[in-house]
C-alpha positions in Angstrom: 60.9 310.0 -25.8 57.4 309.2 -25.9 57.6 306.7 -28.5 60.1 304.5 -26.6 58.1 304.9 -23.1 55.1 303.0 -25.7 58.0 300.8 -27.2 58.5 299.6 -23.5 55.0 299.1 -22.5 54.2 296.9 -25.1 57.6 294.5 -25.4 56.4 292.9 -22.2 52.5 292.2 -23.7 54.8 289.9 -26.8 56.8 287.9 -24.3 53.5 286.9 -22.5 51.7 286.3 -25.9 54.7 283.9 -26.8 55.0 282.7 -23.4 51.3 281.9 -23.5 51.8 280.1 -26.8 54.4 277.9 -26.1 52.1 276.7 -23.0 49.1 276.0 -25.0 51.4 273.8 -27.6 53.0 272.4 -24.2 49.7 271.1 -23.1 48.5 269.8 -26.0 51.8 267.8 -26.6 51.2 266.9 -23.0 46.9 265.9 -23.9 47.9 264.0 -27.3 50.6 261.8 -25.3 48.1 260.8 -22.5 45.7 259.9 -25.0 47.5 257.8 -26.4 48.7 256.4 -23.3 44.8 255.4 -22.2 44.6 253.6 -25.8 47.6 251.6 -25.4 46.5 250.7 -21.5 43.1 250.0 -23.0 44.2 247.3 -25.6 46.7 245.7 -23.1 43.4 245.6 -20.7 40.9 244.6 -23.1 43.6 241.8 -24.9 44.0 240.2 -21.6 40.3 240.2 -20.1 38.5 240.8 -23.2 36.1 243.7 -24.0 32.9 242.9 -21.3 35.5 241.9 -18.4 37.9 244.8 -18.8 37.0 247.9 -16.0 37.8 251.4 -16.8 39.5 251.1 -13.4 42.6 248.5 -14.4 42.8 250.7 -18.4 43.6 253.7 -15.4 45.7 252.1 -13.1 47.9 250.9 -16.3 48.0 254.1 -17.9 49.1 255.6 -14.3 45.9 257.7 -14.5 43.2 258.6 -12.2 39.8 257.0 -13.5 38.5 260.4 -14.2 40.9 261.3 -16.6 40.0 258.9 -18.7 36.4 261.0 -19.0 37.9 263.5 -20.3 39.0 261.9 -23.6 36.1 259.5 -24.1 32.7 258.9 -23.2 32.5 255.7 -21.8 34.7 251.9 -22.5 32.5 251.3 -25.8 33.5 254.6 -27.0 37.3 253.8 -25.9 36.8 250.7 -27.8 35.5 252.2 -30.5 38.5 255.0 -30.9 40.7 252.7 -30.9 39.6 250.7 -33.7 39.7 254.3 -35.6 42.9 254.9 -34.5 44.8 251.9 -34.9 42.9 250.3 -38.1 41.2 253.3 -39.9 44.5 254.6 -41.7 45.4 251.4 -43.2 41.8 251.1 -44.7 43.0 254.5 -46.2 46.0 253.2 -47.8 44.4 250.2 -49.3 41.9 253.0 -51.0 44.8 254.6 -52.7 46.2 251.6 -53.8 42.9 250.7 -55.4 42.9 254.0 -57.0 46.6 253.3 -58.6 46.6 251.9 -62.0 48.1 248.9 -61.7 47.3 244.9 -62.6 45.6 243.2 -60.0 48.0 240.7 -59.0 50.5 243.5 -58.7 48.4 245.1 -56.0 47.2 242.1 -54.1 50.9 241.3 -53.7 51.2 245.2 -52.0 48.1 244.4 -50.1 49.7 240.9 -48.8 52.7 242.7 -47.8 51.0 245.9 -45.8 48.9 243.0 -44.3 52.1 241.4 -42.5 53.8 244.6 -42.3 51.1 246.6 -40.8 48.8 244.2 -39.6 49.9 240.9 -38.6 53.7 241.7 -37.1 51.5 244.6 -35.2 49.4 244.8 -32.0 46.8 246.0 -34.8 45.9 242.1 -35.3 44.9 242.1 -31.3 42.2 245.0 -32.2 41.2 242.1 -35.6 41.4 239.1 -33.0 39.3 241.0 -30.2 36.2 241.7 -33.1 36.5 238.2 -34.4 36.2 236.7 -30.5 33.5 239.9 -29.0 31.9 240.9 -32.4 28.7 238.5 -31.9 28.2 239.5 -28.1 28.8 243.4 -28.9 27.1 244.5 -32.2 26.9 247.8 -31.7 31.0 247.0 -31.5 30.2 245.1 -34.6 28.7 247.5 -36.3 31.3 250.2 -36.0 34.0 247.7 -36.8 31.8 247.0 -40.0 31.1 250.6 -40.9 34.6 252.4 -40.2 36.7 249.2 -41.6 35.5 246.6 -43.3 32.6 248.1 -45.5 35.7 250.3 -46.7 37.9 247.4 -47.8 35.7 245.8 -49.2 34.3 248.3 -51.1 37.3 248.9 -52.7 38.5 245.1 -53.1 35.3 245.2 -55.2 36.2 248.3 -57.4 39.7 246.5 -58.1 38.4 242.7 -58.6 35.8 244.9 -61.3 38.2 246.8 -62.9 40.4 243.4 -63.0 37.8 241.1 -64.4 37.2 243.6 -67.2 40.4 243.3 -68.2 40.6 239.7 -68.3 42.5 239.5 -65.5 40.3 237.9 -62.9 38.0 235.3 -63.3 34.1 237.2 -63.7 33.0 235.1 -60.7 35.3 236.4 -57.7 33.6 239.9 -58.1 31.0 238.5 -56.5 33.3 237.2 -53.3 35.4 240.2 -52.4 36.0 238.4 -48.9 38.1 235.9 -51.0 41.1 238.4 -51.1 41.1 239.3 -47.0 39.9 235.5 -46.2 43.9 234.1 -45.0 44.1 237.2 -43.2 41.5 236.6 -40.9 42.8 233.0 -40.9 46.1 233.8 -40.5 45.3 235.2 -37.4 42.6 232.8 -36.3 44.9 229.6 -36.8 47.9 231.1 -35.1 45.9 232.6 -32.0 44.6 229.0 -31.3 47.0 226.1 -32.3 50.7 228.1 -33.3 52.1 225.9 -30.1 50.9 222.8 -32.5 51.1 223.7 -36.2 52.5 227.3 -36.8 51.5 228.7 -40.0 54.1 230.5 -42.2 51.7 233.3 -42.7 53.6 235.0 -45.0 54.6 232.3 -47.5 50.8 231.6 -47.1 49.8 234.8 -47.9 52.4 234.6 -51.1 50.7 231.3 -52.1 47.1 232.4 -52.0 47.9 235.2 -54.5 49.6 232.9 -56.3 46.4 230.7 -56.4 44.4 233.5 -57.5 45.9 234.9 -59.9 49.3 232.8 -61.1 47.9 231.0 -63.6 46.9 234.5 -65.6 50.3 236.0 -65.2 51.8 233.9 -67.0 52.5 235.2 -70.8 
């Protein structure tokens, strides 16, 4: 009799504990999804007015957010900024790593990295974050910086390991070690060319982006 008098008293205390649990996992779905909500307000906000014109106060009112909440998920509009750089660009920097580190002949993987380029990049909002450092960059260093540090010190550090690896296997000329920036350099004018003049002279950026491997690295293909 005792025993199910204690079985009683404590059935109640593991409802709550679950009940409890399913609230915390509630409001961290709930946290993550306005997160992400400020980010995607920010880079509508900051890809219409640019970075130094855009007001915490318009990223709110788009994300249907008081102005305070934004606080609560970052420090201040450089720090918004800078997340989402990390958010949107950092995990592509990742998988250009692991392709580096795959055993594979150069032209093979500048192909892959062509196609997660257009993919991932270009037919993204992720080139708006590119275009925004390319037009603020050199008004914002500290933006710059960051931008430099998280992303492109990464690829280019491991462009470099590949074109090394390559050119001691013959299968890169010795000379475009020295000019990593080669590799990414239609990118960035992929999406410098078509920001400005695709109303007058559209570029096919992905047939480009076929032809500059092409370029590169055709001529050693061949048998």
């Amino acid at each position: 009799m005792a025993e199910r008098r204690k079985a009683a008293k404590t059935a109640p205390r593991k409802r709550e504990q679950r009940v409890e649990i399913v609230g915390d996992s509630a409001r961290d779905t709930r946290s993550a999804a306005r997160r992400e909500a400020i980010l995607a307000a920010a880079l509508d906000e900051f890809s219409a007015s640019g970075f130094e014109a855009t007001r915490l106060d318009d990223v709110a009112k788009r994300a249907g957010i008081a102005k305070g909440t934004i606080y609560l998920y970052f420090r201040d509009k450089e720090t918004l900024f800078q997340e989402l750089i990390r958010e949107m660009l950092t995990p592509l920097v990742g998988s250009i790593e692991a392709m580096g580190a795959a055993d594979l002949p150069l032209p093979d993987i500048a192909s892959h990295i062509a196609d997660l380029f257009m993919r991932e990049v270009y037919e993204t909002r992720r080139k708006d974050v590119v275009r925004l450092m390319i037009s603020e960059g050199r008004r914002f260093p500290k933006l710059a910086e960051f931008y430099y540090r998280e992303v492109l010190s990464r690829i280019i550090a491991a462009v470099r390991a590949l074109l090394n690896r390559a050119a001691a296997r013959g299968e890169v000329a010795p000379g475009l070690v020295e000019f990593p920036q080669l590799i990414a350099a239609p990118g960035l004018m992929a999406i410098i060319w078509n920001g400005l003049f695709e109303r007058y002279d559209p570029l096919d950026v992905r047939t480009m982006m076929q032809t500059h491997v092409e370029l590169l690295f055709g001529a050693r293909r061949e048998p």
